[in-house]
Biopython code that builds the backbone (N, CA, C, O; Angstrom):
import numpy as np
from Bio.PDB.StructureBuilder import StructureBuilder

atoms = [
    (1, "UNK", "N", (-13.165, -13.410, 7.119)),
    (1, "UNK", "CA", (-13.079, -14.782, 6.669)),
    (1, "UNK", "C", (-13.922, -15.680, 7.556)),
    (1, "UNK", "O", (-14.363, -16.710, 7.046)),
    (2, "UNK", "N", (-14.076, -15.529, 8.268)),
    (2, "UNK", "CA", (-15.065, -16.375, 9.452)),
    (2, "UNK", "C", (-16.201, -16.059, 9.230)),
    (2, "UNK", "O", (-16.816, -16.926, 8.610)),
    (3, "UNK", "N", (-16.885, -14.980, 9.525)),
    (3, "UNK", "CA", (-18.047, -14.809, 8.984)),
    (3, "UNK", "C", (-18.338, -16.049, 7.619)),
    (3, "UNK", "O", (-18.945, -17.120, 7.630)),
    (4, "UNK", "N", (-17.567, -15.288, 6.479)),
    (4, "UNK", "CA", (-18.090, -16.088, 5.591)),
    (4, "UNK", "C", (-18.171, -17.999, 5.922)),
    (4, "UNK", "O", (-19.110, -18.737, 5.623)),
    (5, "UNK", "N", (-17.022, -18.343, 6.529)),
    (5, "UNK", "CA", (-17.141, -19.606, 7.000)),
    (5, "UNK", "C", (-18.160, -20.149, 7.675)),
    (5, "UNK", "O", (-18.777, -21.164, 7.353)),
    (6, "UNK", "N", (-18.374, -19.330, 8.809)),
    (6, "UNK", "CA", (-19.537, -19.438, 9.483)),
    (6, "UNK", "C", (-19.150, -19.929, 10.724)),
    (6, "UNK", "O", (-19.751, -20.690, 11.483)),
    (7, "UNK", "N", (-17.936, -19.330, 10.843)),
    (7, "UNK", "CA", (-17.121, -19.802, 12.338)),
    (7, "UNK", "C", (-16.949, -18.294, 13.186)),
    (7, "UNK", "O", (-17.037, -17.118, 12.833)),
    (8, "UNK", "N", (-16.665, -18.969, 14.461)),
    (8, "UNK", "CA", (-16.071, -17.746, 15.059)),
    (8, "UNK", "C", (-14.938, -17.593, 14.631)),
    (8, "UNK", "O", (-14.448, -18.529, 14.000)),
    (9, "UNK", "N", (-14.097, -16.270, 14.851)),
    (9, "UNK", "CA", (-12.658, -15.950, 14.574)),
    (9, "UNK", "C", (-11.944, -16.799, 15.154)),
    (9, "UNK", "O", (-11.016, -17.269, 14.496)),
    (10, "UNK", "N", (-12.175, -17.342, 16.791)),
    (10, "UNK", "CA", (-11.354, -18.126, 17.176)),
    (10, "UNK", "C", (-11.290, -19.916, 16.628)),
    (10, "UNK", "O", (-10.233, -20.530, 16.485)),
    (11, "UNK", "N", (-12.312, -20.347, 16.450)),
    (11, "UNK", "CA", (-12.481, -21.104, 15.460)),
    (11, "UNK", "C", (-11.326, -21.331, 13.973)),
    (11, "UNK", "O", (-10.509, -22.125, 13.508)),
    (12, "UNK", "N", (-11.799, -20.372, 13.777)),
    (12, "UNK", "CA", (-11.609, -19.781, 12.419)),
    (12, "UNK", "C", (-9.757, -19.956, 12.600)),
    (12, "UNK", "O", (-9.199, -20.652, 11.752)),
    (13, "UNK", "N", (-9.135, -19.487, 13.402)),
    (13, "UNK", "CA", (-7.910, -19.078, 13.509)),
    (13, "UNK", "C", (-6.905, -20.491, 14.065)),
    (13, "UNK", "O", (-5.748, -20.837, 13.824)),
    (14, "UNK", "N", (-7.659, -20.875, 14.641)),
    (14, "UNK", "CA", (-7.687, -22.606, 15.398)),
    (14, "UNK", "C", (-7.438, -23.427, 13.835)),
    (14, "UNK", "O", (-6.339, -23.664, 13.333)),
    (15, "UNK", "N", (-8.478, -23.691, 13.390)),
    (15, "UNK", "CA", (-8.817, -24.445, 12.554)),
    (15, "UNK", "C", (-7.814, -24.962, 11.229)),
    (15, "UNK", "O", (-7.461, -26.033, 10.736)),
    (16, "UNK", "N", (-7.564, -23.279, 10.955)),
    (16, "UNK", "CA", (-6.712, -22.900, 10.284)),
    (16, "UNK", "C", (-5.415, -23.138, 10.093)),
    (16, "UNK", "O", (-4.692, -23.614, 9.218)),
    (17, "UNK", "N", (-5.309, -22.593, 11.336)),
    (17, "UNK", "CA", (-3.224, -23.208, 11.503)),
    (17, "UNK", "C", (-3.330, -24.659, 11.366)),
    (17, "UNK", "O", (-2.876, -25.303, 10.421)),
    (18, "UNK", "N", (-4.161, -25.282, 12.693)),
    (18, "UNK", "CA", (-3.654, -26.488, 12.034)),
    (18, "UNK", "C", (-3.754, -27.341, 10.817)),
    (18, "UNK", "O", (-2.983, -28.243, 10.488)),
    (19, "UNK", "N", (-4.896, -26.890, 10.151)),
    (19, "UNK", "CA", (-4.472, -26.874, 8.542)),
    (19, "UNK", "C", (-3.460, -26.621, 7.708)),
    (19, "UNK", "O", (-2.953, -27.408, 6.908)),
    (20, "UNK", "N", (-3.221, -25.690, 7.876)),
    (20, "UNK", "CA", (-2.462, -24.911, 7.047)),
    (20, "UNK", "C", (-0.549, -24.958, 7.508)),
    (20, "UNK", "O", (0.508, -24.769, 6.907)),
    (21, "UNK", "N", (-0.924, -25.279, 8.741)),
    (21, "UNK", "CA", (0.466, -24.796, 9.728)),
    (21, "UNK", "C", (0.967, -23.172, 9.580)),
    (21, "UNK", "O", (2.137, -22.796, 9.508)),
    (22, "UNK", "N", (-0.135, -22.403, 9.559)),
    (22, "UNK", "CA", (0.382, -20.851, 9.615)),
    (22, "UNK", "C", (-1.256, -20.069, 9.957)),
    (22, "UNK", "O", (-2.367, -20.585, 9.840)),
    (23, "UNK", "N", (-0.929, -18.798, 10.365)),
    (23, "UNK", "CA", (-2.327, -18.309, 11.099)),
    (23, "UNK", "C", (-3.091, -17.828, 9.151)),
    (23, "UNK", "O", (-2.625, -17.898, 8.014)),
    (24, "UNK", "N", (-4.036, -17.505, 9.579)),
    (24, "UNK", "CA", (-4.874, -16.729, 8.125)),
    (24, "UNK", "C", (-4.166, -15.497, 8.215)),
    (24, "UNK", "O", (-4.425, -15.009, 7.115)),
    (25, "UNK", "N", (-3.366, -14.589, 8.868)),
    (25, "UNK", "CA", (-3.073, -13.408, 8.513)),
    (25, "UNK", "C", (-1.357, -13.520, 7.879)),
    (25, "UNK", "O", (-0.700, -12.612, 7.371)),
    (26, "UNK", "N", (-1.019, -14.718, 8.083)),
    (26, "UNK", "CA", (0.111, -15.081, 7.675)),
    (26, "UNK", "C", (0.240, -15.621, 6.063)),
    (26, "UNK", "O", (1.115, -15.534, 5.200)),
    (27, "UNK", "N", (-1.261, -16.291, 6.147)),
    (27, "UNK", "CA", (-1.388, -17.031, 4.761)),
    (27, "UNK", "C", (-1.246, -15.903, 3.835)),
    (27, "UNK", "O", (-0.387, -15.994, 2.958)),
    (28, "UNK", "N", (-2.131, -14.630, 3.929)),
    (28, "UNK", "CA", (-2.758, -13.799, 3.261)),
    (28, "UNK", "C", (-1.518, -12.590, 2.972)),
    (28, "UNK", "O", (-1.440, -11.861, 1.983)),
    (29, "UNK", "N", (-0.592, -12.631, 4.163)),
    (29, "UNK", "CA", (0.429, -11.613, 3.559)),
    (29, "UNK", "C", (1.256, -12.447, 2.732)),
    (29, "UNK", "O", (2.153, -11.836, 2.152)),
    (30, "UNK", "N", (1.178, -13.840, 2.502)),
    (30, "UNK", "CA", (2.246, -14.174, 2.133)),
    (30, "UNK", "C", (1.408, -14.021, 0.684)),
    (30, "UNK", "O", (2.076, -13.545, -0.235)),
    (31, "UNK", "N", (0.227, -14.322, 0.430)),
    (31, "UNK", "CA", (-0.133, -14.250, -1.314)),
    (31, "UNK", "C", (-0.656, -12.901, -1.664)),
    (31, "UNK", "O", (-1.357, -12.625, -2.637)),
    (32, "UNK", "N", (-0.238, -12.138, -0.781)),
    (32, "UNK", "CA", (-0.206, -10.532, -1.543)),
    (32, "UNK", "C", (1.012, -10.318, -1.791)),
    (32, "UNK", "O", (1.135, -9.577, -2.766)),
    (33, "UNK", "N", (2.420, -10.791, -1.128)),
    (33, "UNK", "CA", (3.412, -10.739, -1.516)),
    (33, "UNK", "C", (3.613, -11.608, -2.888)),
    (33, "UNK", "O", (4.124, -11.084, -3.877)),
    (34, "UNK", "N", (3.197, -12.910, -2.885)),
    (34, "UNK", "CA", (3.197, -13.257, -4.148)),
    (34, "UNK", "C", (2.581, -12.557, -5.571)),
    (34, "UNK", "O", (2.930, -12.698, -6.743)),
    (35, "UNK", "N", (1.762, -11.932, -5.090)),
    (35, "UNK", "CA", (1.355, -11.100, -6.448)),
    (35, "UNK", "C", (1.703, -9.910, -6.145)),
    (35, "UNK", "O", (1.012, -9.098, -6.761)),
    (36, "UNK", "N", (2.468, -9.433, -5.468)),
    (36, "UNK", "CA", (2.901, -8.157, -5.938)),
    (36, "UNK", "C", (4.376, -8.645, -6.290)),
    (36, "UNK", "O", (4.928, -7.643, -6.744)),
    (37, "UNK", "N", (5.431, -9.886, -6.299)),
    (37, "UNK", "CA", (6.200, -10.289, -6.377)),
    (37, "UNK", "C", (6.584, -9.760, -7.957)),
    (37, "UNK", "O", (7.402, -9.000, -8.475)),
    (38, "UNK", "N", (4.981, -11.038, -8.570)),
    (38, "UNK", "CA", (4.661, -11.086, -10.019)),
    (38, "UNK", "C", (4.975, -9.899, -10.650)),
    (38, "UNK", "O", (5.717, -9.894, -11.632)),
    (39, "UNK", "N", (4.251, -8.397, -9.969)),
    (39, "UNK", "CA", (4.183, -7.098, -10.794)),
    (39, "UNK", "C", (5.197, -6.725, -10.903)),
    (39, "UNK", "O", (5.562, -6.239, -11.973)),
    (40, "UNK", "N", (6.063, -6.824, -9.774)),
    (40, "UNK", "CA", (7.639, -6.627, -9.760)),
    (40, "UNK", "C", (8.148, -7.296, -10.784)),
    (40, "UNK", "O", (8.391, -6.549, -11.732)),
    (41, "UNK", "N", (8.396, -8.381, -10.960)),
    (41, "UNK", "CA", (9.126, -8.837, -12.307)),
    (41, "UNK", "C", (8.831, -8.431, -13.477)),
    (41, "UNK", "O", (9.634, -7.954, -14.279)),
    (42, "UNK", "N", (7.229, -8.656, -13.710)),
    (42, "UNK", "CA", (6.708, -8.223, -15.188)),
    (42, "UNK", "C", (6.190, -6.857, -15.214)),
    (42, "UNK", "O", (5.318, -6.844, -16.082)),
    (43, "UNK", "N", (6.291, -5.851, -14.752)),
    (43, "UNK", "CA", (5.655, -4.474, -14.920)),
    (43, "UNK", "C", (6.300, -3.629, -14.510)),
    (43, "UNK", "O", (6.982, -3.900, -13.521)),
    (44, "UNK", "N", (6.353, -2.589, -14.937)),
    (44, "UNK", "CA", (6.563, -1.636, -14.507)),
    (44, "UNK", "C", (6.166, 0.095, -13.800)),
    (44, "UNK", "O", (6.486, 1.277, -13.682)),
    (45, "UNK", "N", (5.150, -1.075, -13.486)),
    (45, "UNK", "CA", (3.903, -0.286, -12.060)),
    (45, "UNK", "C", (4.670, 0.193, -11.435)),
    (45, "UNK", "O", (5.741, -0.408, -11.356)),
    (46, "UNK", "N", (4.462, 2.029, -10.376)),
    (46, "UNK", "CA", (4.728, 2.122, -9.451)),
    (46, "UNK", "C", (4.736, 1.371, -8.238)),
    (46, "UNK", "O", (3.800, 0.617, -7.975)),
    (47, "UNK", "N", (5.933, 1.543, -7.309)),
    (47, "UNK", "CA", (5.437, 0.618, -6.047)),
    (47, "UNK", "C", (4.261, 0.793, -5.047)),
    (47, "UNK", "O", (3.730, 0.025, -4.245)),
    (48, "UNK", "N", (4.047, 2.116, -5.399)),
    (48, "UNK", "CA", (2.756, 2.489, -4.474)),
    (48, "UNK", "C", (1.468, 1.521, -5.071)),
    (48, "UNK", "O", (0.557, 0.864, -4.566)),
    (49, "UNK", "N", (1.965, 1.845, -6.492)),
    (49, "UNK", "CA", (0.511, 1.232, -7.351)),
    (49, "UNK", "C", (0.293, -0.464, -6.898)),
    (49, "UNK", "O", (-0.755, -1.008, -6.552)),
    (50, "UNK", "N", (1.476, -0.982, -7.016)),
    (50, "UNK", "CA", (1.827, -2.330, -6.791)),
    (50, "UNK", "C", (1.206, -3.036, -5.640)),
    (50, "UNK", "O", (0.543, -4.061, -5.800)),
    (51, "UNK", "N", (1.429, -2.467, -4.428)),
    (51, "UNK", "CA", (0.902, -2.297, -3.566)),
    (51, "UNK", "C", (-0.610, -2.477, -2.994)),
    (51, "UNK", "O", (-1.124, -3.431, -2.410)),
    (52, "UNK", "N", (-1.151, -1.172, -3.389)),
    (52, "UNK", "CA", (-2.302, -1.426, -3.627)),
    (52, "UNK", "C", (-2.940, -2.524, -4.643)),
    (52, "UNK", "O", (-4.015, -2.977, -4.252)),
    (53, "UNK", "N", (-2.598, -2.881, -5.522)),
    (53, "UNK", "CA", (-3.239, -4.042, -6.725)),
    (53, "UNK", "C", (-2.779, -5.311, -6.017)),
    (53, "UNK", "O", (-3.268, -6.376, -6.395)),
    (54, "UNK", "N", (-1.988, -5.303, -5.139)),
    (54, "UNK", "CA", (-1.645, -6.396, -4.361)),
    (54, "UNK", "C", (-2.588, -6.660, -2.525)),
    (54, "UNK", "O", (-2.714, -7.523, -1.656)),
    (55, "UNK", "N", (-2.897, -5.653, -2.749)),
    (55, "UNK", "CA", (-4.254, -5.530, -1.257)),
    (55, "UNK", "C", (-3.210, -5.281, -0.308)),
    (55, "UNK", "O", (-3.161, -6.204, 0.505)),
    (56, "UNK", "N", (-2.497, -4.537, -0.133)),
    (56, "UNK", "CA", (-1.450, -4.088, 0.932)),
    (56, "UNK", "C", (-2.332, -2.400, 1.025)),
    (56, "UNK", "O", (-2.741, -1.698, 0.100)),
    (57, "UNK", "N", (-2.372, -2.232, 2.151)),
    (57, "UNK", "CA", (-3.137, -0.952, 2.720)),
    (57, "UNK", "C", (-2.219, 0.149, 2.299)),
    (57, "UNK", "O", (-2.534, 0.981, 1.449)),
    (58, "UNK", "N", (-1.187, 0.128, 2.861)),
    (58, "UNK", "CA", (0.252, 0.727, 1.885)),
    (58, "UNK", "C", (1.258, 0.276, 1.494)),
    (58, "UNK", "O", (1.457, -0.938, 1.540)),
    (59, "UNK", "N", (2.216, 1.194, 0.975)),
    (59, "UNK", "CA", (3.280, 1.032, 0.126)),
    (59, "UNK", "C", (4.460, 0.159, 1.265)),
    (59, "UNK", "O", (5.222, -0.771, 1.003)),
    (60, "UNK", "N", (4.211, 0.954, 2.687)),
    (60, "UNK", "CA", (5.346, 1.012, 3.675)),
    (60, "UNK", "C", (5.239, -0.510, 4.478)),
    (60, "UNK", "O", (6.215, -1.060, 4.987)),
    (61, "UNK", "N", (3.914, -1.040, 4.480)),
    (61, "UNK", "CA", (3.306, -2.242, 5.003)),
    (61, "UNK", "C", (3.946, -3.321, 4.193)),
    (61, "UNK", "O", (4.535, -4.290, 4.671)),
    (62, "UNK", "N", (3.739, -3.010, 2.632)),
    (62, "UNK", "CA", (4.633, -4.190, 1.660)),
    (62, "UNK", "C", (5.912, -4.021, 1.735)),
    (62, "UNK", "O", (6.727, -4.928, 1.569)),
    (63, "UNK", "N", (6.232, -2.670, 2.030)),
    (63, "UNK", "CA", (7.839, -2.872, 2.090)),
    (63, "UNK", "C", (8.232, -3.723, 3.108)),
    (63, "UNK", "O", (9.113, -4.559, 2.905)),
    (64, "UNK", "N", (7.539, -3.579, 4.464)),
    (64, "UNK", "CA", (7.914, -4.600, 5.574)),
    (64, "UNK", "C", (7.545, -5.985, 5.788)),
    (64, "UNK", "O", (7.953, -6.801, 6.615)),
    (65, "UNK", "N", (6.812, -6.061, 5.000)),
    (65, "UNK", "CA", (6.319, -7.704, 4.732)),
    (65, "UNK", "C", (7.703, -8.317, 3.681)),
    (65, "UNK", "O", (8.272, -9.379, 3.936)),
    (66, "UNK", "N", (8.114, -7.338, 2.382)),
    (66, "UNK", "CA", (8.950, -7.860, 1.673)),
    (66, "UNK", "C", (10.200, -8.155, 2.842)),
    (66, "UNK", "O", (10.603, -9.286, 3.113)),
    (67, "UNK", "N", (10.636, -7.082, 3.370)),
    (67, "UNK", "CA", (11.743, -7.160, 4.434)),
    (67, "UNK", "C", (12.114, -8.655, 5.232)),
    (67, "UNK", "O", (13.049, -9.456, 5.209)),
    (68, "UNK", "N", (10.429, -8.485, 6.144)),
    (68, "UNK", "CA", (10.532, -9.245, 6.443)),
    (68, "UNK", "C", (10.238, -10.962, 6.248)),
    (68, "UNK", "O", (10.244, -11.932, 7.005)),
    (69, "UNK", "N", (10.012, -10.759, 4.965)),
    (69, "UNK", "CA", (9.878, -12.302, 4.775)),
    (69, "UNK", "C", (10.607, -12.842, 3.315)),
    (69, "UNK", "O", (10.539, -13.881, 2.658)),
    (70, "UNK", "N", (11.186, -11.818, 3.214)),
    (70, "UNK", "CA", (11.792, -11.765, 1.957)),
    (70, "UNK", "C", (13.730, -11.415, 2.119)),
    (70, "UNK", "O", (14.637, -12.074, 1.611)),
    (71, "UNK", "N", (13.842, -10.140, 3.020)),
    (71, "UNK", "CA", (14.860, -9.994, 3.328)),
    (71, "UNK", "C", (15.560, -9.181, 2.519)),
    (71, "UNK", "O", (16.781, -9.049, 2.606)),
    (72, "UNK", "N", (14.677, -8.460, 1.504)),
    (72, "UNK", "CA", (15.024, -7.550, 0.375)),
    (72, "UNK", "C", (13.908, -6.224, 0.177)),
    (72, "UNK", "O", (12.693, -6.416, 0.218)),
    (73, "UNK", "N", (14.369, -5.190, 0.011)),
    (73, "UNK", "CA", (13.457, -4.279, -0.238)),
    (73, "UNK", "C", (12.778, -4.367, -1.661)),
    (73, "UNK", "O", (13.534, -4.777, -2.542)),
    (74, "UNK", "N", (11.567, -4.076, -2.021)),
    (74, "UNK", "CA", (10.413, -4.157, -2.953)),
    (74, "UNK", "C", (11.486, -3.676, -4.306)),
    (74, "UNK", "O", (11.804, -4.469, -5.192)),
    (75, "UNK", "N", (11.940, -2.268, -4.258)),
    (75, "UNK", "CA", (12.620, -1.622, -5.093)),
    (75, "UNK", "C", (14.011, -2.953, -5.591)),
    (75, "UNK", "O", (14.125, -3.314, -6.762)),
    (76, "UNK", "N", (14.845, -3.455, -4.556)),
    (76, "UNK", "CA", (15.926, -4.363, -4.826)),
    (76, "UNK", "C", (15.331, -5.066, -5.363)),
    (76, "UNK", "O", (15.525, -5.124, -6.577)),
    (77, "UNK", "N", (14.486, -5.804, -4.859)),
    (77, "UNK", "CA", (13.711, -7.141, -5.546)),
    (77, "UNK", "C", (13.186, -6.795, -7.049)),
    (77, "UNK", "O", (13.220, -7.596, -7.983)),
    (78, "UNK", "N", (12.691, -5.456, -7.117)),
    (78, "UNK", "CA", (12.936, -5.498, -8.989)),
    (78, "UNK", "C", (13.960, -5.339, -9.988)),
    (78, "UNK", "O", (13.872, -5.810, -11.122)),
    (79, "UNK", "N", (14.894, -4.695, -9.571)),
    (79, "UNK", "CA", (15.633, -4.607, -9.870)),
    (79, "UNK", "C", (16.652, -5.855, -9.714)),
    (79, "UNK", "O", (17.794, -5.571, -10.075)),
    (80, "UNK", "N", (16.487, -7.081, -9.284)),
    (80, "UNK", "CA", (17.456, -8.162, -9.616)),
    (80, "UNK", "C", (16.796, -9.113, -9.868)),
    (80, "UNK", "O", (17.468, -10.129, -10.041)),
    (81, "UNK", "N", (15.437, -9.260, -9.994)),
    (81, "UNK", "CA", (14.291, -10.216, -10.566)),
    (81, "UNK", "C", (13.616, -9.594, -11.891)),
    (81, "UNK", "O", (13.195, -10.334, -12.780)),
    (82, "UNK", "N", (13.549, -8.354, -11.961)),
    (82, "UNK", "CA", (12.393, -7.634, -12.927)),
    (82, "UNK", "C", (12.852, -7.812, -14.377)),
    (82, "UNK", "O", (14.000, -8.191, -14.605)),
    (83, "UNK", "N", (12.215, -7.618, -15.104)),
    (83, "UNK", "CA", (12.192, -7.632, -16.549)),
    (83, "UNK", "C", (13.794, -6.973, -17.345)),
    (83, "UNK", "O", (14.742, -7.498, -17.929)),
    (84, "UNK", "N", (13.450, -5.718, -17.001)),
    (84, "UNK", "CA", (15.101, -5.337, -16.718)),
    (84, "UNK", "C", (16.299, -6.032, -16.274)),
    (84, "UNK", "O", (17.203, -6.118, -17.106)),
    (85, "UNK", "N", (16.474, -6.524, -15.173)),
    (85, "UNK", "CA", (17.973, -6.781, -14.777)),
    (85, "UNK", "C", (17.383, -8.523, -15.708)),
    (85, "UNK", "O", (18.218, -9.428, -15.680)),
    (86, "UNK", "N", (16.229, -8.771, -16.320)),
    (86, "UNK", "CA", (17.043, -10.162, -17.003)),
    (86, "UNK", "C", (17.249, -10.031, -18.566)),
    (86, "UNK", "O", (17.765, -10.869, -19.306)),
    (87, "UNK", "N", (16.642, -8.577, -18.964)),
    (87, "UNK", "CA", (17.207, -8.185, -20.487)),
    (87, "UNK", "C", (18.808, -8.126, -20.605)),
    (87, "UNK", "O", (19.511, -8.704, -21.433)),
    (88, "UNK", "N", (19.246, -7.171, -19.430)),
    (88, "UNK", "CA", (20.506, -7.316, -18.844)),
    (88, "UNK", "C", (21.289, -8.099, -19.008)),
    (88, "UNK", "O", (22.449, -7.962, -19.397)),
    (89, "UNK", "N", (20.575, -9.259, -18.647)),
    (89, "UNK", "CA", (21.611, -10.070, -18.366)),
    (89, "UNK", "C", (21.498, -11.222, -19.508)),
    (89, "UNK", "O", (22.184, -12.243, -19.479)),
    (90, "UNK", "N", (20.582, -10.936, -20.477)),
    (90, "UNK", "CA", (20.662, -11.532, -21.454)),
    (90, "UNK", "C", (21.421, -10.968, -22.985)),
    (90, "UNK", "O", (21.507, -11.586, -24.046)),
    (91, "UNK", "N", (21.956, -9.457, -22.619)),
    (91, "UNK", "CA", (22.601, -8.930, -23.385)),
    (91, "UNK", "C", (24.025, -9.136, -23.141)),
    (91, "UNK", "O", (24.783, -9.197, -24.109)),
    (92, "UNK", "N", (24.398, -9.230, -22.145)),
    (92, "UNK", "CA", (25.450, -10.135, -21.559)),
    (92, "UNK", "C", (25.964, -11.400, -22.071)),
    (92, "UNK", "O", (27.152, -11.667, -22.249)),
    (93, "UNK", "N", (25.054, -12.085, -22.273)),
    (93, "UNK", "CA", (25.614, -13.108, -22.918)),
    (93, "UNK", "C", (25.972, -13.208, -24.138)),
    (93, "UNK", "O", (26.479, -14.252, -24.549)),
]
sb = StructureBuilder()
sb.init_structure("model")
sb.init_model(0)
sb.init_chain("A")
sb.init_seg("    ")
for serial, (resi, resn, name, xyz) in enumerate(atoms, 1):
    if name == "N":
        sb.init_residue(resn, " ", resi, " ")
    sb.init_atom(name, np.array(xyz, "f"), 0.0, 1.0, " ", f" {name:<3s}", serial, name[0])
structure = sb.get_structure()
């Protein structure tokens, strides 16, 4: 990302937070979690697959990003957000 900016990394990392109020490696896990969030609800992609289409290097990396910033494992999180548990719960009613 610097490169392309045309900053140094430290620059780059400076600049950033206080923009943003979070580092660039923080920004970036958080909107791969957002789109692999998405696949979770609407698809029914493997999680490995998910993963990867979400730019997570692996499966085990998104699981700990979900963990930790989420507080739920990838698998839970579809299963009480996904397409499924809201057919569910619309047959329910």
């Amino acid at each position: 990302m610097a490169e392309i900016a045309g900053v140094t990394e430290r620059t780059l990392h400076r600049d950033f937070t206080q923009e943003f109020g979070k580092t660039p490696a923080s920004f970036v896990e958080e909107r791969r979690l957002a789109v692999a969030r998405v696949y979770l609800e609407g698809s029914r992609k493997s999680i490995k697959e998910i993963a990867a289409l979400s730019g997570f290097v692996t499966e085990q990396k998104m699981r700990r990003s979900f963990v930790k910033l989420l507080g739920i494992l990838p698998t839970d999180y579809r299963n009480r957000f996904g397409e499924v548990a809201i057919r569910a719960e619309r047959s329910i009613r």
